[in-house]
VOBA-1610 file (N, C-alpha, C; in pm, whole numbers, padded with zeros to 5 digits, always signed):
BEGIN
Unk+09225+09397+09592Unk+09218+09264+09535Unk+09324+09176+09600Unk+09267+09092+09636Unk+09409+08944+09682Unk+09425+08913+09582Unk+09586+08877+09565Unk+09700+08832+09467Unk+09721+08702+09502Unk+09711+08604+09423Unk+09771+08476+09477Unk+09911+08457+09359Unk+10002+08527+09400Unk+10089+08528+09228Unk+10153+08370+09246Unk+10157+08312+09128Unk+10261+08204+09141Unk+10190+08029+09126Unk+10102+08095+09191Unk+10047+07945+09294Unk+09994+07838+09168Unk+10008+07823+09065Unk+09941+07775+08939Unk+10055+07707+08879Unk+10149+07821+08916Unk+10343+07779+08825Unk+10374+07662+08948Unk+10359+07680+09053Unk+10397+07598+09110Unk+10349+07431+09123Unk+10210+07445+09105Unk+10117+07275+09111Unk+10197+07284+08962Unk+10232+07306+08832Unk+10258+07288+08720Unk+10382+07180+08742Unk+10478+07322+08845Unk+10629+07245+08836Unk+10624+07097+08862Unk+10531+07124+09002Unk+10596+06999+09088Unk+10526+06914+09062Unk+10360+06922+09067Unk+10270+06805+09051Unk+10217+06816+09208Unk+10095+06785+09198Unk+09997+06728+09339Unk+10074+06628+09448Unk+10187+06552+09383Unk+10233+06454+09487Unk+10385+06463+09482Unk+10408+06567+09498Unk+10582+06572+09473Unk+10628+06611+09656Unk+10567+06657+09707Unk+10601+06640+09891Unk+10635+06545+09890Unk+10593+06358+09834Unk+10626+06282+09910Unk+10787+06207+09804Unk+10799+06234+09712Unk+10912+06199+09654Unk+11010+06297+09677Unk+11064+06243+09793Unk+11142+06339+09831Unk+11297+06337+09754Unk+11328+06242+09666Unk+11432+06203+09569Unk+11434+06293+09495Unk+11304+06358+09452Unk+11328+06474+09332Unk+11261+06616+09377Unk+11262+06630+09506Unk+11238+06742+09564Unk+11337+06777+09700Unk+11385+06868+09682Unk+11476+06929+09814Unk+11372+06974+09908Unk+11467+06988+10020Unk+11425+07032+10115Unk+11354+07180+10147Unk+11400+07277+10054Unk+11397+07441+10016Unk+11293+07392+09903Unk+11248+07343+09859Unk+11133+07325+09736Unk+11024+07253+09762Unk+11048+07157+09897Unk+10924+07111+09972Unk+10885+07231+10094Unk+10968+07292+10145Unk+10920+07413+10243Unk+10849+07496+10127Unk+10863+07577+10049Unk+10817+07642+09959Unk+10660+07574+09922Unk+10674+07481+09889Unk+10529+07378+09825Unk+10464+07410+09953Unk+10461+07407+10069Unk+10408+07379+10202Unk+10392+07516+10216Unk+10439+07616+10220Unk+10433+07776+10241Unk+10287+07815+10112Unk+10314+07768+10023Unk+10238+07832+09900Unk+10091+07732+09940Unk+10080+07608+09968Unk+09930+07590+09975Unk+09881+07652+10120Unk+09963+07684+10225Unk+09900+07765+10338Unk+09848+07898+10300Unk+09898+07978+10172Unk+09907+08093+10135Unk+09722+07991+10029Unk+09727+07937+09972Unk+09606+07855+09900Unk+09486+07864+10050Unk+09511+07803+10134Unk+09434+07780+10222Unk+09351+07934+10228Unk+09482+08012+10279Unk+09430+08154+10345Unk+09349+08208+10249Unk+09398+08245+10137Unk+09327+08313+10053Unk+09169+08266+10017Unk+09157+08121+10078Unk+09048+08085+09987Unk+08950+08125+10168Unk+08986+08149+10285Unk+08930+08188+10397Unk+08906+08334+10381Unk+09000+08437+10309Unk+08989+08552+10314Unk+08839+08540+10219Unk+08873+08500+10094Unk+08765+08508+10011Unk+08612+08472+10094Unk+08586+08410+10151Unk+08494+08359+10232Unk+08430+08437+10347Unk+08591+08512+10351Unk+08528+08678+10501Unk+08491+08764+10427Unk+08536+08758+10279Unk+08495+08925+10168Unk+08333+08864+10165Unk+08287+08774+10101Unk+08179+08738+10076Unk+08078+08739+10236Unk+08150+08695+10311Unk+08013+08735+10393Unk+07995+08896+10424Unk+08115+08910+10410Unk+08094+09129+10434Unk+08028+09175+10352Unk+08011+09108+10200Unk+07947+09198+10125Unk+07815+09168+10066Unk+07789+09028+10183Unk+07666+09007+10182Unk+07595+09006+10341Unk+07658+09102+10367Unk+07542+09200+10471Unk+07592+09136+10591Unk+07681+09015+10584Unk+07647+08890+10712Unk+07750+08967+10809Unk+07765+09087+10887Unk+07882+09173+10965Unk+07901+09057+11084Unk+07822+09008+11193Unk+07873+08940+11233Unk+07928+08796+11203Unk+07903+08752+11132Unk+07934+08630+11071Unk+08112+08654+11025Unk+08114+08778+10931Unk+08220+08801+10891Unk+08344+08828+10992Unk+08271+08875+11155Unk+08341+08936+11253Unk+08427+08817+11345Unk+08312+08705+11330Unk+08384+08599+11403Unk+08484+08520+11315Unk+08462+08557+11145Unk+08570+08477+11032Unk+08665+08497+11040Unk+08690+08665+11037Unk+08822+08732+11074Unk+08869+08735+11201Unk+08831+08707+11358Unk+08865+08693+11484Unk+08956+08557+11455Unk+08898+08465+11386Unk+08911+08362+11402Unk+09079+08277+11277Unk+09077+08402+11176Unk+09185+08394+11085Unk+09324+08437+11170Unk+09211+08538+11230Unk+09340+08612+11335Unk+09464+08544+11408Unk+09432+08436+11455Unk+09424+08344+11531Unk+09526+08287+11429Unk+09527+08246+11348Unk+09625+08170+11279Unk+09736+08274+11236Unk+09688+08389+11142Unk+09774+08475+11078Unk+09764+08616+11182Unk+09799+08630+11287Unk+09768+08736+11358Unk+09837+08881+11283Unk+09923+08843+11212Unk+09989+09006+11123Unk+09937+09028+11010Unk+09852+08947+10966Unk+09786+08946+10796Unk+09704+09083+10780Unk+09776+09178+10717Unk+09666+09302+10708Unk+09573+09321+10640Unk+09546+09229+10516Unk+09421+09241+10468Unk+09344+09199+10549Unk+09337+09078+10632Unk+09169+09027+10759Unk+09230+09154+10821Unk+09320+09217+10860Unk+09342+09308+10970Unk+09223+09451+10942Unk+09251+09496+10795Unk+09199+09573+10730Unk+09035+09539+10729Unk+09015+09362+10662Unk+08868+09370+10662Unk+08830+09352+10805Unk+08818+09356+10908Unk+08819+09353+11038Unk+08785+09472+11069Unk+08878+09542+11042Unk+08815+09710+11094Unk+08713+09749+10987Unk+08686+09712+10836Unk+08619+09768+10821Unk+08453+09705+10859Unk+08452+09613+10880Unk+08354+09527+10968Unk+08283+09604+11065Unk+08393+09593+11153Unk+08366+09669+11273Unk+08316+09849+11208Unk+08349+09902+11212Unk+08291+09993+11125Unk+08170+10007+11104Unk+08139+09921+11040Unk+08014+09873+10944Unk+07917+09858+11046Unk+07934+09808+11163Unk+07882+09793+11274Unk+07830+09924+11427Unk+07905+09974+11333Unk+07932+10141+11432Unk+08032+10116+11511Unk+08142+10015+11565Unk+08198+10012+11653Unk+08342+10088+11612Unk+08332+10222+11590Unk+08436+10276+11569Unk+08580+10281+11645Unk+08555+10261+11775Unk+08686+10308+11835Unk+08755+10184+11816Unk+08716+10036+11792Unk+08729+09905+11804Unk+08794+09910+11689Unk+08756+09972+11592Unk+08819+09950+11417Unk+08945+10051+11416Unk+08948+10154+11530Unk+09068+10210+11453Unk+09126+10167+11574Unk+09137+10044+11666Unk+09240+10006+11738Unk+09286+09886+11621Unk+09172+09847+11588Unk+09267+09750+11485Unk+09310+09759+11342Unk+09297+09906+11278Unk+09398+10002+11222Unk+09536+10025+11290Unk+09483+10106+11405Unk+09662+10111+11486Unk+09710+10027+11454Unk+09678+09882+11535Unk+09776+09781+11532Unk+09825+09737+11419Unk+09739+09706+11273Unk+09807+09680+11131Unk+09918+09786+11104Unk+09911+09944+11150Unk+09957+10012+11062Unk+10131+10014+11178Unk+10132+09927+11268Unk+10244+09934+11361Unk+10323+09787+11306Unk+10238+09720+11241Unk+10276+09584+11089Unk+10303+09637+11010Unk+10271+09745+10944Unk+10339+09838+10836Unk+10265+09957+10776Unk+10352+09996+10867Unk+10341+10192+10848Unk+10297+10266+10696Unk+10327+10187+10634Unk+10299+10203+10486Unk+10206+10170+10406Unk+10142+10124+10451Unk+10005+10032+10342Unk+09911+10166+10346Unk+09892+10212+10211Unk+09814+10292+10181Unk+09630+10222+10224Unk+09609+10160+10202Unk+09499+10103+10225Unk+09470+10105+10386Unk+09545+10105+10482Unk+09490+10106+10622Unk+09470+10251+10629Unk+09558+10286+10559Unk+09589+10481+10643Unk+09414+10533+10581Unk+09355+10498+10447Unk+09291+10527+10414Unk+09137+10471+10503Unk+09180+10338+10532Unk+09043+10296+10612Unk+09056+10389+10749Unk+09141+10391+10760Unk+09128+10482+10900Unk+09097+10630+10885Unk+09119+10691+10792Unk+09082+10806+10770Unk+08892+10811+10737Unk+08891+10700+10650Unk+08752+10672+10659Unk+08676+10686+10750Unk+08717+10637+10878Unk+08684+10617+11001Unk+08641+10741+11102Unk+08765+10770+11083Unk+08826+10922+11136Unk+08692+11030+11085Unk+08713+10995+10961Unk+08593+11119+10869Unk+08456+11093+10905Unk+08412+10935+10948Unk+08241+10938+10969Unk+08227+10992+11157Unk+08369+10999+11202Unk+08327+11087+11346Unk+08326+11208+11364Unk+08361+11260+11205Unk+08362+11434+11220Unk+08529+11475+11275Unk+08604+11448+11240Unk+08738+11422+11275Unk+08820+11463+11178Unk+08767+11572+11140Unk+08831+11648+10975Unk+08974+11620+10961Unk+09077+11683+11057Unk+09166+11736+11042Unk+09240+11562+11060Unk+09189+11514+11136Unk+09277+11371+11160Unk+09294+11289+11028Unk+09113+11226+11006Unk+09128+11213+10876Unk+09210+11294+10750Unk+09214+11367+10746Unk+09293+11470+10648Unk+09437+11425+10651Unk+09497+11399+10786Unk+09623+11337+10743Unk+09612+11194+10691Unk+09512+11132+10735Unk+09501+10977+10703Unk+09522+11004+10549Unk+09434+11039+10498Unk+09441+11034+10346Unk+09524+11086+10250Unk+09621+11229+10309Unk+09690+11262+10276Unk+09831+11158+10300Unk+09823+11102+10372Unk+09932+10960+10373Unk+09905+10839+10310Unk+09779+10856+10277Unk+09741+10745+10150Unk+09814+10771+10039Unk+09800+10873+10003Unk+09807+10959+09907Unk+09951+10945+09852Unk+10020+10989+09968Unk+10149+11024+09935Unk+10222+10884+09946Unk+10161+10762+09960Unk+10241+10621+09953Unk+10168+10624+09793Unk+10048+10610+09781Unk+10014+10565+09650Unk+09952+10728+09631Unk+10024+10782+09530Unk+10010+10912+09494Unk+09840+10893+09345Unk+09831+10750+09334Unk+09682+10716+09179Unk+09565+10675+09303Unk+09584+10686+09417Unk+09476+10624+09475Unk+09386+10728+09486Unk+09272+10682+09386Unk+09144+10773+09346Unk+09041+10790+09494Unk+09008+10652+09549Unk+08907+10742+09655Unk+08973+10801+09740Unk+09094+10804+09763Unk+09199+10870+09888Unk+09161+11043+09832Unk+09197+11061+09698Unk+09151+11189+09658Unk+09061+11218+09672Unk+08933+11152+09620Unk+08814+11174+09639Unk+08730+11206+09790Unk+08781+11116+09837Unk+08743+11172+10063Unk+08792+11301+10104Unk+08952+11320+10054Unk+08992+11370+10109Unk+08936+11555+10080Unk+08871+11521+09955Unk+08798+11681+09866Unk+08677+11661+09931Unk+08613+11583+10018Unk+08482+11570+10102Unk+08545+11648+10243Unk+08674+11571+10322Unk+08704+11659+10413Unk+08704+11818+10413Unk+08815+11865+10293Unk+08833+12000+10261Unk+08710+12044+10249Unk+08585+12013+10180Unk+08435+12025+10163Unk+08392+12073+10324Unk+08427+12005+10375Unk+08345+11974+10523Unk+08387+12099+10622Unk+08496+12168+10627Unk+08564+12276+10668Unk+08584+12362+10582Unk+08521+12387+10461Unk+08485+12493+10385Unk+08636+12565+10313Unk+08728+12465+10296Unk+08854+12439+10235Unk+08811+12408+10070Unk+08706+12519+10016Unk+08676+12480+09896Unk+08719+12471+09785Unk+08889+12552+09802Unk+08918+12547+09664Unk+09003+12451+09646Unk+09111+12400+09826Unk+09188+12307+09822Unk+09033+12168+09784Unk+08929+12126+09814Unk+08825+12027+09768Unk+08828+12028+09631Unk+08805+12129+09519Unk+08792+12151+09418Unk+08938+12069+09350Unk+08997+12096+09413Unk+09182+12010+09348Unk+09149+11877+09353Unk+09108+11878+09520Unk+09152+11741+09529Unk+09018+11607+09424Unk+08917+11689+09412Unk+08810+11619+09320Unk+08839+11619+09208Unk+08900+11720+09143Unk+08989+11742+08988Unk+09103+11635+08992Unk+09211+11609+09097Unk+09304+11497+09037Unk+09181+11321+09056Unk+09103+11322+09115Unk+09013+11161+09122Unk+08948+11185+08989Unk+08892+11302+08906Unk+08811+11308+08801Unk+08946+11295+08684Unk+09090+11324+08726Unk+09136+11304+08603Unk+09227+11152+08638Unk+09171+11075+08720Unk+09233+10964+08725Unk+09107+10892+08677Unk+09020+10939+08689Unk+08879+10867+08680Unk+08811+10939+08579Unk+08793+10952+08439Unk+08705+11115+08395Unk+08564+11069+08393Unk+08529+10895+08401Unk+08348+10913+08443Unk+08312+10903+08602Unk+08410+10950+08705Unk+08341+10962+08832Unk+08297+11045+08869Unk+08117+11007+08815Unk+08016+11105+08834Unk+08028+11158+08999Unk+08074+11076+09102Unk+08046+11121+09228Unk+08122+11242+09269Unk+08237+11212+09180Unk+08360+11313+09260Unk+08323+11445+09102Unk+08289+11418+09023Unk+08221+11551+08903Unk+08087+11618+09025Unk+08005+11585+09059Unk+07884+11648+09094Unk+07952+11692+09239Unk+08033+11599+09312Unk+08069+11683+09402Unk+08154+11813+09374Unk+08202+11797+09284Unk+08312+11917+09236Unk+08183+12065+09191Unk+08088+11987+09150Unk+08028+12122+09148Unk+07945+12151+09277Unk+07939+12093+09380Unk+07924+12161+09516Unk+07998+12246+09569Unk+08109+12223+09506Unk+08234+12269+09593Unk+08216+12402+09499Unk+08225+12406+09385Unk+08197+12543+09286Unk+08121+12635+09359Unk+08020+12582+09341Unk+07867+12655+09393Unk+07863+12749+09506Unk+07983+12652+09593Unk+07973+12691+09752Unk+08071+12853+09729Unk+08155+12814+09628Unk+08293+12950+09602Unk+08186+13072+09516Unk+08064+13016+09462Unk+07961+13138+09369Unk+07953+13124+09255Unk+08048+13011+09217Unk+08082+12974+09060Unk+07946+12935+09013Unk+07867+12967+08970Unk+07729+12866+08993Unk+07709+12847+08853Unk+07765+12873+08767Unk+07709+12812+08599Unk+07817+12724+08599Unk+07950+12679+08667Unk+08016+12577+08627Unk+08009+12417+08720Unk+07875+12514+08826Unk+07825+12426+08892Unk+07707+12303+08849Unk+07676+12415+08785Unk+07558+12386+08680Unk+07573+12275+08588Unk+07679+12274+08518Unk+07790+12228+08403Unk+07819+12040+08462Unk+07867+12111+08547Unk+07940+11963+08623Unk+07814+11851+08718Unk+07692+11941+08743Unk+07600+11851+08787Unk+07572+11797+08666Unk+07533+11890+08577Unk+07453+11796+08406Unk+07591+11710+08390Unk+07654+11702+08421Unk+07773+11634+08320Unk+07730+11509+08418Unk+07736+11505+08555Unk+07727+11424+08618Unk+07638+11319+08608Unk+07474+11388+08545Unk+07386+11332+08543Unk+07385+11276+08423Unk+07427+11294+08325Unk+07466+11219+08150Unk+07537+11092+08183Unk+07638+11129+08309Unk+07689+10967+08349Unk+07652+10896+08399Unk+07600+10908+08519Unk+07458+10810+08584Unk+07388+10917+08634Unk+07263+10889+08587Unk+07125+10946+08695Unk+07126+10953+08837Unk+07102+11050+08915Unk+07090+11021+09076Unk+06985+11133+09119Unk+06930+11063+09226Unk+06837+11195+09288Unk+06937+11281+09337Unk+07060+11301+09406Unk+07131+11378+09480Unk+07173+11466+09373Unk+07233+11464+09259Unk+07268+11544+09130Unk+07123+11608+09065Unk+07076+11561+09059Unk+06874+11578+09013Unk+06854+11693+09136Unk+06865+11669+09247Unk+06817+11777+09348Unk+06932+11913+09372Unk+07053+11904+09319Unk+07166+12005+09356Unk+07140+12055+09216Unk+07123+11982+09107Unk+07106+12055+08991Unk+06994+12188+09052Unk+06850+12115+09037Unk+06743+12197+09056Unk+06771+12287+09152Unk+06830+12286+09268Unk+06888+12441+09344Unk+06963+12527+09255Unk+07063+12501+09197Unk+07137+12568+09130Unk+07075+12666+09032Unk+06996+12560+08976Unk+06907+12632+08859Unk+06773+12747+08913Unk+06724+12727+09031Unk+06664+12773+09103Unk+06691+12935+09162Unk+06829+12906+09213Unk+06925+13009+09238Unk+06974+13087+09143Unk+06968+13009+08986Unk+06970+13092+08851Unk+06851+13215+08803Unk+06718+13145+08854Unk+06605+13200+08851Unk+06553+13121+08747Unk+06623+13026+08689Unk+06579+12919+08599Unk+06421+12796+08647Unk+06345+12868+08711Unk+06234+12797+08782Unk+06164+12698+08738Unk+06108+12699+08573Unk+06056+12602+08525Unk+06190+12458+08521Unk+06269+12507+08448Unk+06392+12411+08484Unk+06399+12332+08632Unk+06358+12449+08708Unk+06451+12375+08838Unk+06306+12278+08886Unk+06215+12322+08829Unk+06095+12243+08918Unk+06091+12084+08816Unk+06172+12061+08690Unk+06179+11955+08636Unk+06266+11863+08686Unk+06386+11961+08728Unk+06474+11861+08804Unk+06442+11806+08925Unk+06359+11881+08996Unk+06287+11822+09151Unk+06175+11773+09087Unk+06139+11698+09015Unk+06047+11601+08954Unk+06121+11503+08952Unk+06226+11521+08850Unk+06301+11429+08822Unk+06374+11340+08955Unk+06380+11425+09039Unk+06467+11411+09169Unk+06343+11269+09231Unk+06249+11336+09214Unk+06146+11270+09323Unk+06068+11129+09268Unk+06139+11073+09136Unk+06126+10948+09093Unk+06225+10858+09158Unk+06304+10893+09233Unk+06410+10798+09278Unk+06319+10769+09448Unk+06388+10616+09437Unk+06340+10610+09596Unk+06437+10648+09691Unk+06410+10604+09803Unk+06458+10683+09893Unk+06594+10593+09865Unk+06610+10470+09843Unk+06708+10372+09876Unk+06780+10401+09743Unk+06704+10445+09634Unk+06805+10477+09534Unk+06877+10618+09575Unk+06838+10689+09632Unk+06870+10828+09659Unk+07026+10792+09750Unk+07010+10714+09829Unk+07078+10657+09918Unk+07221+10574+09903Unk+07197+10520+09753Unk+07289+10423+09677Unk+07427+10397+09724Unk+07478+10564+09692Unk+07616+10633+09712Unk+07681+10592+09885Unk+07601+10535+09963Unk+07599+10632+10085Unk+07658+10524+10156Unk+07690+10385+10106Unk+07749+10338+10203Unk+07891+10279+10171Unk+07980+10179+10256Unk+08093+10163+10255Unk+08126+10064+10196Unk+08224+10030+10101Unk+08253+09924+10080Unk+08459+09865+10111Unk+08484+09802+10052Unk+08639+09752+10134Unk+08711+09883+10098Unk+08683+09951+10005Unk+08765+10042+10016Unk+08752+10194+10068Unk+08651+10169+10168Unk+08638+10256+10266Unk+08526+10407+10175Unk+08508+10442+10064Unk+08456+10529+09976Unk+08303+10550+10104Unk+08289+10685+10121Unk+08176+10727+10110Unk+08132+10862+10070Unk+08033+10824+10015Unk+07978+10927+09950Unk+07874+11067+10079Unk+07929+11151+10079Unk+07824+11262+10168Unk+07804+11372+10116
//
């Protein structure tokens, strides 16, 4: 979320026309007035690059942020929505050059380390990503999808019980995230646990419906020998369209995907 803190106290103090009475404004309180509506300006441009990103418009959004660049060249949120743009676009190596460069603006912003791990993770790049997120992590130790990816990586290299943790601390920061519950019972399933696999898909599906929970259920149950069961859940599975099936599957600013 962009913060505009302040900016409300300030038109209060001074008034719309206090720049030009300069009798009852200093010099340090007219720089300030002048700093805070550039900070007005930007924010209301950033808002304008979120909205075309999240209405599909990638290039539109690509030339908004080239073009903010240009004014605020260190600003890491356009820096951030920029790469994830690019991204969005497939142009991966392009997005994590302009990760590098934010995160050489500050080494610390949990939010780049995480888009980049994002990044890292849709090239099959386990182990890289894995530190990305684990340095999310460890700047903002509550950041839920940082946990949540990072129990998809461990997933992905068959690190199932370290996955199983890392989906257990996003489910107890989160207790209705059906995505990171149904994934947790993949991760079960995969170790043999299969009735607590069972458990955590139904739980999943009481929170929102999905064909992907609907179809891992019905294996499970299948694999139980539970057959009439499992052939309800692949019924159930096969009312979703393909695009609902799909829902989970793509990116948004905060880098989350679902696999």
């Amino acid at each position: 979320m962009i913060k505009n803190k302040g900016l409300e106290l300030i038109y209060s103090d001074y008034g719309p026309y206090s720049l030009y009475r300069k009798k009852f404004v200093t010099r340090k309180q007219s720089n300030k007035i002048r700093s805070l509506l550039v900070n007005k300006r930007k924010f209301e441009q950033l808002k304008t690059l979120i909205d075309l990103y999240q209405s599909g418009k990638l290039d539109e959004a690509q030339a908004e942020a080239q073009k903010l660049l240009k004014q605020f060249p260190d600003d890491l949120t356009c820096l951030n929505i920029l790469g994830v743009v690019l991204g969005g676009k497939g142009q991966t190596e392009e997005a994590i050059k302009i990760y590098q460069k934010a995160l050489q603006i500050n080494e610390n912003s949990p939010e780049t380390h995480f888009n980049m791990g994002s990044v890292l993770h849709r090239l099959g790049k386990n182990n890289e990503a894995r530190i990305s997120y684990e340095k999310a992590i460890s700047i903002k130790p509550d950041f839920l999808n940082a946990h949540f990816n990072l129990g998809l990586v461990y997933q992905n290299i068959q690190s199932y019980k370290k996955a199983v943790e890392s989906y257990q601390k996003a489910i107890e920061l989160k207790p209705d995230f059906h995505e990171a519950i149904g994934a947790m019972g993949t991760a079960l399933q995969a170790q043999g646990e299969l009735d607590e696999a069972i458990e955590h898909y139904k739980k999943a599906l009481a929170i929102q419906p999905d064909a992907r929970n609907h179809y891992n259920l019905a294996a499970g149950l299948r694999n139980k020998g539970a057959l009439d069961e499992s052939i309800e859940q692949y019924e159930n599975c096969l009312l979703y369209t393909s695009d609902a099936a799909d829902e989970g599957l793509g990116v948004d600013l905060g880098g989350r995907r679902i696999i």
